[in-house]
N, C-alpha and C positions, 0 to 999 in steps of 0.2 A: 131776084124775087123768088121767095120758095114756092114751091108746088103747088097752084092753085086749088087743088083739088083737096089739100089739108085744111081740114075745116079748122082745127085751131090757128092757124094763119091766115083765113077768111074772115075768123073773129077780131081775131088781132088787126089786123089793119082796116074792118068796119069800124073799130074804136081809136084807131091810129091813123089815120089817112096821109098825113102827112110823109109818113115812111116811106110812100110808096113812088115820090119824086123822084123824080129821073138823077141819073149820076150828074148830070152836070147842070146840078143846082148849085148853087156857092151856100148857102144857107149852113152848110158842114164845113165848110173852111174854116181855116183854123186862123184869127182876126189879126190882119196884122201888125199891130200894137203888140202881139205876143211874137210873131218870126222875127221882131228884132231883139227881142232874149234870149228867146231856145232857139238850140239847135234843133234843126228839124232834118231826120233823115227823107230821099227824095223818094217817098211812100205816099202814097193814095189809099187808104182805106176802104175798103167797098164789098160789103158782105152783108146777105140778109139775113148773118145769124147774130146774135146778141154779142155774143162773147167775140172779139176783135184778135184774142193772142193767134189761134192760128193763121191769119194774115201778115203781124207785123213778126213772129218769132224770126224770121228767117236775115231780120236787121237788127234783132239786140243778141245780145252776149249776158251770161251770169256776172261779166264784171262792171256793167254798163250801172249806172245812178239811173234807175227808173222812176218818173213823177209821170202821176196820171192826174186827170183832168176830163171831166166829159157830162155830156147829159146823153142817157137818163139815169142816171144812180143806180136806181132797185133792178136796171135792165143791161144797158152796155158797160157800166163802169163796175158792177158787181161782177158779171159776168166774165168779165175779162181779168179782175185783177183775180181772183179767185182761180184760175185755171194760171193765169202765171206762177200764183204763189204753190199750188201744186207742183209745178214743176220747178220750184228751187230758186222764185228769184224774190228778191227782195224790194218791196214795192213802198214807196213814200204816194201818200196822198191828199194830195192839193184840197184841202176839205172846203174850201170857201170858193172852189173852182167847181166843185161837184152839184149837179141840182138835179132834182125830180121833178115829176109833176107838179107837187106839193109840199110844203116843210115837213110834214111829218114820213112823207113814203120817202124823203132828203135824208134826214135826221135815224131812220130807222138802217138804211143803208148804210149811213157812216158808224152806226152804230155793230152792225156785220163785219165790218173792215175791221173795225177798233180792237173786234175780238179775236181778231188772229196777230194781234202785239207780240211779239216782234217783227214778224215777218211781213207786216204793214203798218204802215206808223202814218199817223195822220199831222200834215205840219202844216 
């Protein structure tokens, strides 16, 4: 959890309460109807910044097939693939896997992705 004392992170989680559940909620696991598809490397994600790449960099490679997936679009899944594709990787995104609060803050999000074509492709 970040620094109490950051009021824009006081606000943020007055309007988001849910964030604030403990790590060993399941509610983030990842369903497992999908671990019998993907591979999944043996990572826990656990960080109370938006953006996810500095946690998981240190288990992909530039040669790896990345698909992302996630809620909340305009938050974690913006945040993170955007700072990957800064750094050189090339990102497929699960668009029918991605959701926001709302269809439209959904739709606006994938619509960010879409414009960094090539280097995110929406499939």
């Amino acid at each position: 959890i970040p620094n109490e004392n950051i009021i824009e992170w006081k606000q943020y989680y007055e309007l988001f309460p849910f964030a604030l559940l403990p790590e060993n909620q399941n509610q983030y696991d990842l369903l497992p109807q999908l671990t019998s598809i993907i591979r999944v490397n043996d990572c826990t994600v656990s960080t109370h910044k938006f953006g996810k790449y500095d946690v998981i960099k240190h288990i992909i490679n530039h040669d790896d097939e990345i698909y992302v997936c996630g809620i909340s679009a305009e938050c974690c899944v913006l945040s993170t693939v955007l700072s990957m594709v800064d750094d050189g990787y090339k990102i497929n995104i699960l668009k029918d896997l991605v959701k926001g609060p709302n269809d439209k803050l959904t739709q606006n999000s994938l619509d960010i992705l879409d414009s960094h074509y090539p280097l995110i492709k929406s499939v």
